[in-house]
N, C-alpha and C positions, 0 to 999 in steps of 0.2 A: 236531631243529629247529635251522636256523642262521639267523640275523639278525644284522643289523648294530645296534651297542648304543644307537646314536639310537633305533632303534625298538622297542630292548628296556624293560621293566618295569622300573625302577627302584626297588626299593622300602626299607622298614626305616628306614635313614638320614633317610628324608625326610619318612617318615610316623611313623615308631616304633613303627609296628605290627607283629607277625612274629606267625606260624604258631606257637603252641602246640607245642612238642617237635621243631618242624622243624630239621632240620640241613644250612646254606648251605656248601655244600663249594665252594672256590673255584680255579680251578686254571688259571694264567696258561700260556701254554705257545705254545714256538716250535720249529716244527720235529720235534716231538719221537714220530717213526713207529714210533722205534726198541723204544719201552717203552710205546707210552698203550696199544694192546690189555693187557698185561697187569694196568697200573696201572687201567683201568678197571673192566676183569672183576674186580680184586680187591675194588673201592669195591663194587660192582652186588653183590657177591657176601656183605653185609653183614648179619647176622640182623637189624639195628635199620633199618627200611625206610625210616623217615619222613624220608629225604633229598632235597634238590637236586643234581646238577651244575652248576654254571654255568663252560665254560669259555671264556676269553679268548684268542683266535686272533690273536698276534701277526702277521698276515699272512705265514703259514707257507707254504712254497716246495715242500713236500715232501709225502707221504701225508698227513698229518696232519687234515684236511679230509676225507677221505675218511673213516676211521676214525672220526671223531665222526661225522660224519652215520649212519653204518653204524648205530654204537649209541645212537643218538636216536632212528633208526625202530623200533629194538627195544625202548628205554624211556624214555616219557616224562620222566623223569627227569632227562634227559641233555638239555645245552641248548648249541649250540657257537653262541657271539657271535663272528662274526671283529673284530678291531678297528681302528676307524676312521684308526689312523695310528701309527707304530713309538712303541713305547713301553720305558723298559728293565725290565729285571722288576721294580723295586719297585713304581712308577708302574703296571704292572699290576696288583699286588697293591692299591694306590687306587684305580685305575678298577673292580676287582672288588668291593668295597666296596659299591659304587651298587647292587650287585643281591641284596645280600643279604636276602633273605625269612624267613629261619627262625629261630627265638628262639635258634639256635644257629650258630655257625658256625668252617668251618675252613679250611686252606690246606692242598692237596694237589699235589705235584708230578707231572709225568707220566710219571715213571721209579721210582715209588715202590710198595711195598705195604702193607697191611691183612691180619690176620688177620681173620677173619670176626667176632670179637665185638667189635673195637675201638670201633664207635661205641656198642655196646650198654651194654659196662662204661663208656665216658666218660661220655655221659651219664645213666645209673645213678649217677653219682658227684655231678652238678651238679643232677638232682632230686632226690636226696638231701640235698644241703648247697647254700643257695640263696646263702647267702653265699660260695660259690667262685664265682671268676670264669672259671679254666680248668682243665679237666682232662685230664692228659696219661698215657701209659705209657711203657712202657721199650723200648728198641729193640737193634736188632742193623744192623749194614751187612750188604747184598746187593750183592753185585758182578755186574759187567756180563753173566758170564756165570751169572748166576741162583746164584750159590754164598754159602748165608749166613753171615755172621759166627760165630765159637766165644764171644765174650765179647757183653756186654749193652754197652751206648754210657754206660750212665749207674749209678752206685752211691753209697752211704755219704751226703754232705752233698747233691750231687749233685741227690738226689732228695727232690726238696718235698713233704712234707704238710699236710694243713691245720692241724695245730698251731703252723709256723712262723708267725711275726709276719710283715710285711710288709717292716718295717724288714729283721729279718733273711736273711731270702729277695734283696732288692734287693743287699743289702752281699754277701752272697755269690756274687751272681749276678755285678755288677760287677767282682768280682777274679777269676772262670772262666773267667766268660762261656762257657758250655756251650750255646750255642742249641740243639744238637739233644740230645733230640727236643721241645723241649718246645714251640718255634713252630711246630711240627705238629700240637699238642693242638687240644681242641673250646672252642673259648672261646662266653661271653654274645655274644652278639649285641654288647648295649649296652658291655660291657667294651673290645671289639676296637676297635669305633668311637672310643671314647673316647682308644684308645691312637696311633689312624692321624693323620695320612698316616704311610707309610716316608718316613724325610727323608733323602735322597740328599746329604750337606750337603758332599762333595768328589769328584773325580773317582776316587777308587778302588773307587767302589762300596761300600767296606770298613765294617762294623759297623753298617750301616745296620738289620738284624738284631737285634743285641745292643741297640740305643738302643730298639727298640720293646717286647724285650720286658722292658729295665729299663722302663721306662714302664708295662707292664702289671703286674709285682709292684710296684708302689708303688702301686698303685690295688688290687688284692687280693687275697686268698688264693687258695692253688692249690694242688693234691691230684696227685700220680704214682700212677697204678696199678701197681704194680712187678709186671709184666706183661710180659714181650716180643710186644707185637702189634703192632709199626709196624718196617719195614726199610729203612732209608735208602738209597737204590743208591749206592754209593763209587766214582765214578768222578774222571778229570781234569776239575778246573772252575776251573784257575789261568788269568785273562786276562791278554791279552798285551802287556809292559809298554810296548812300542813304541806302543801307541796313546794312554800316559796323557800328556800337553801337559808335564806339571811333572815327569816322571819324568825322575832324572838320567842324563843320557847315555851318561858317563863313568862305569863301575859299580863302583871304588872302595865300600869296603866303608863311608866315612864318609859318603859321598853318598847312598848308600842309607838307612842308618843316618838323617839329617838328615830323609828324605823321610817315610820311616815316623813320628818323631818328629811333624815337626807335623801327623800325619793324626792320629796320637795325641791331640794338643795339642786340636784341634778337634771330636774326639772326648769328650776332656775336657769344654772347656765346654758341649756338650749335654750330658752325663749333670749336670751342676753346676745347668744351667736345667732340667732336669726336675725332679732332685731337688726344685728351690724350688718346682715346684709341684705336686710330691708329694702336698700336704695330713697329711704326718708331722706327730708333732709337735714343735716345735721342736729338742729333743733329739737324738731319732731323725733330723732333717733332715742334721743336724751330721754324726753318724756316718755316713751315708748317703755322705756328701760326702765325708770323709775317706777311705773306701772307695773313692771312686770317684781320688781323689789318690793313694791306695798302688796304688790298680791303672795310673794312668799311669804312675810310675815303673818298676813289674814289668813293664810292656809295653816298654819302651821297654828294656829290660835283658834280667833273665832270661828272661823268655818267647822271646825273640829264639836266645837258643844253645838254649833245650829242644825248642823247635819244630825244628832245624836237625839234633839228636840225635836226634829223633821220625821225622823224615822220613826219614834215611841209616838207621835202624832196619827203617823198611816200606819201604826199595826195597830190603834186602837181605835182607827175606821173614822178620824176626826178630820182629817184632812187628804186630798188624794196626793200621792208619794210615791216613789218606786215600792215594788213588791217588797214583800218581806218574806214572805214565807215560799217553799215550795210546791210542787205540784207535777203532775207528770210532765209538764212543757218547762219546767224547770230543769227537772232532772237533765233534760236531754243538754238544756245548755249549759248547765253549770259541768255538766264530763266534759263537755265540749272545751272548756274553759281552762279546767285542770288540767286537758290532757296538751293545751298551749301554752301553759306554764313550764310543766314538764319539759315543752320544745325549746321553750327560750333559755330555761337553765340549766339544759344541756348543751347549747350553744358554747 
């Protein structure tokens, strides 16, 4: 079924009502021909049935339209909204929000996989402990040409269970900041809401990620199934710094340096204004904060040469790493990337 999301059901958010065990899969996507057959048949191919698709058709230029409607006529399930006007991916992850139906939901990419129990053990986990707010597992990279990763994405402090505190989970999370996989987990309905919009709060697009889901462990417990049932596809998704307005010109190592700093800085004080409204308690606020001030510093230094050793490691095949280089399933993301740069600093 495709429609436009004027005349789509908006529901959840607005009424608070959801579906009893249903799970709102939500999956922003532009362009993207190259992997939703597979990333779809993996979702469809799920033991735990009681799901939604709902995805958002960033007025894609390519197959992509065709492919959804394909597997809408084949399962109800499956619902392609194209969307009313360019949007850059977080703000589609907000506009995806309005249609969430299911006491449960998640964000799935359309270059991505699922093992076939993934939603079964997640939420197995959040009926089980009503007090979790998300529940996630462990993952592995899948590269472009379907080849999966040898190590797991995530180990040791890493990976949260519900015995961690809140405070503690936040404070750790802030100085890693490991979003994957766990912004991929099945979160409450009501948690997710709680934690949105994504706030775009500068033109690099950058940690816009990490601020939501320090937002979400400060609001509550979360559980890993130390599991590998989710494959992240590791391809190129570095945009291109020629479109950011404030990016220095002249690429001097101290200009760069200066620019990353105050994304940093601003980064800072949103996780500073979440922490205060944490609802920690006093205490816990403090250290929260102080967490999130040693991880400015680290970012703004070390992190800076490890990432730089990290990277020169996986382009010369010694270690596995984000992509480095391009490829056709690059191409497509990295436009996709620039042309939501361009969106936010026309804003």
């Amino acid at each position: 079924m495709t429609m436009n999301p004027e005349h789509g059901t908006t529901r959840g958010s607005a009424s608070g009502a959801y579906a009893p065990g249903r799970v709102t899969i939500m999956m922003p996507i532009y362009n993207g021909e190259l992997f939703l057959r597979e990333a779809l048949s993996s979702l469809l191919a799920q033991t735990y049935a009681n799901f939604e698709i709902v995805i958002l058709d960033n007025q894609s230029v390519d197959g992509t339209a065709s492919i959804c409607n394909e597997f809408a006529s084949r399962d109800q399930r499956v619902r392609h909204v194209v969307d009313e006007r360019k949007r850059n991916p977080h703000e589609a992850a907000n506009r995806l929000a309005e249609f969430i139906a299911g006491q449960y939901c998640m964000i799935a990419c359309d270059d991505d996989l699922w093992e076939p129990t993934y939603l079964e053990e997640t939420v197995a986990e959040l009926t089980a402990h009503p007090e979790l707010g998300i529940a996630y597992t462990n993952a592995r990279y899948v590269d472009v040409e379907g080849r999966r990763g040898a190590r797991s994405l995530i180990s040791g402090r890493a990976i949260y269970l519900r015995r961690h505190s809140r405070m503690a989970n936040a404070a750790h999370y802030v100085l890693t900041r490991r979003v994957l996989p766990i912004v991929f987990g099945v979160f409450r309905s009501e948690v997710y809401l709680r934690a949105i919009p994504f706030d775009t709060f500068d033109e690099t697009i950058a940690d816009v990620d990490n601020l939501f889901m320090f937002k979400v462990l400060l609001d509550t417990p979360v559980h890993c199934v130390d599991r590998i049932l989710f494959h992240y596809r590791n391809k190129f998704r570095w945009a291109d710094p020629d479109v950011l307005k404030d990016y220095p010109r002249r690429m001097e190592w101290f200009n760069v340096w200066l620019y990353d700093a105050k994304h940093q800085h601003r980064f800072l004080s949103k996780l500073l204004a979440a922490a205060s409204s944490g609802h920690l308690k006093l205490s816990a606020t403090l250290l929260v904060k102080m967490a999130a001030c040693l991880s400015f510093l680290h970012y703004i230094g070390p992190v800076r040469i490890r990432a730089s050793i990290g990277h020169l490691l996986a382009k010369l095949g010694l270690r596995e790493g984000v992509a480095q280089s391009r490829d056709a399933a690059a191409d497509v993301r990295h436009a996709a990337l620039v042309e939501a740069q361009r969106d936010t600093e026309a804003k």
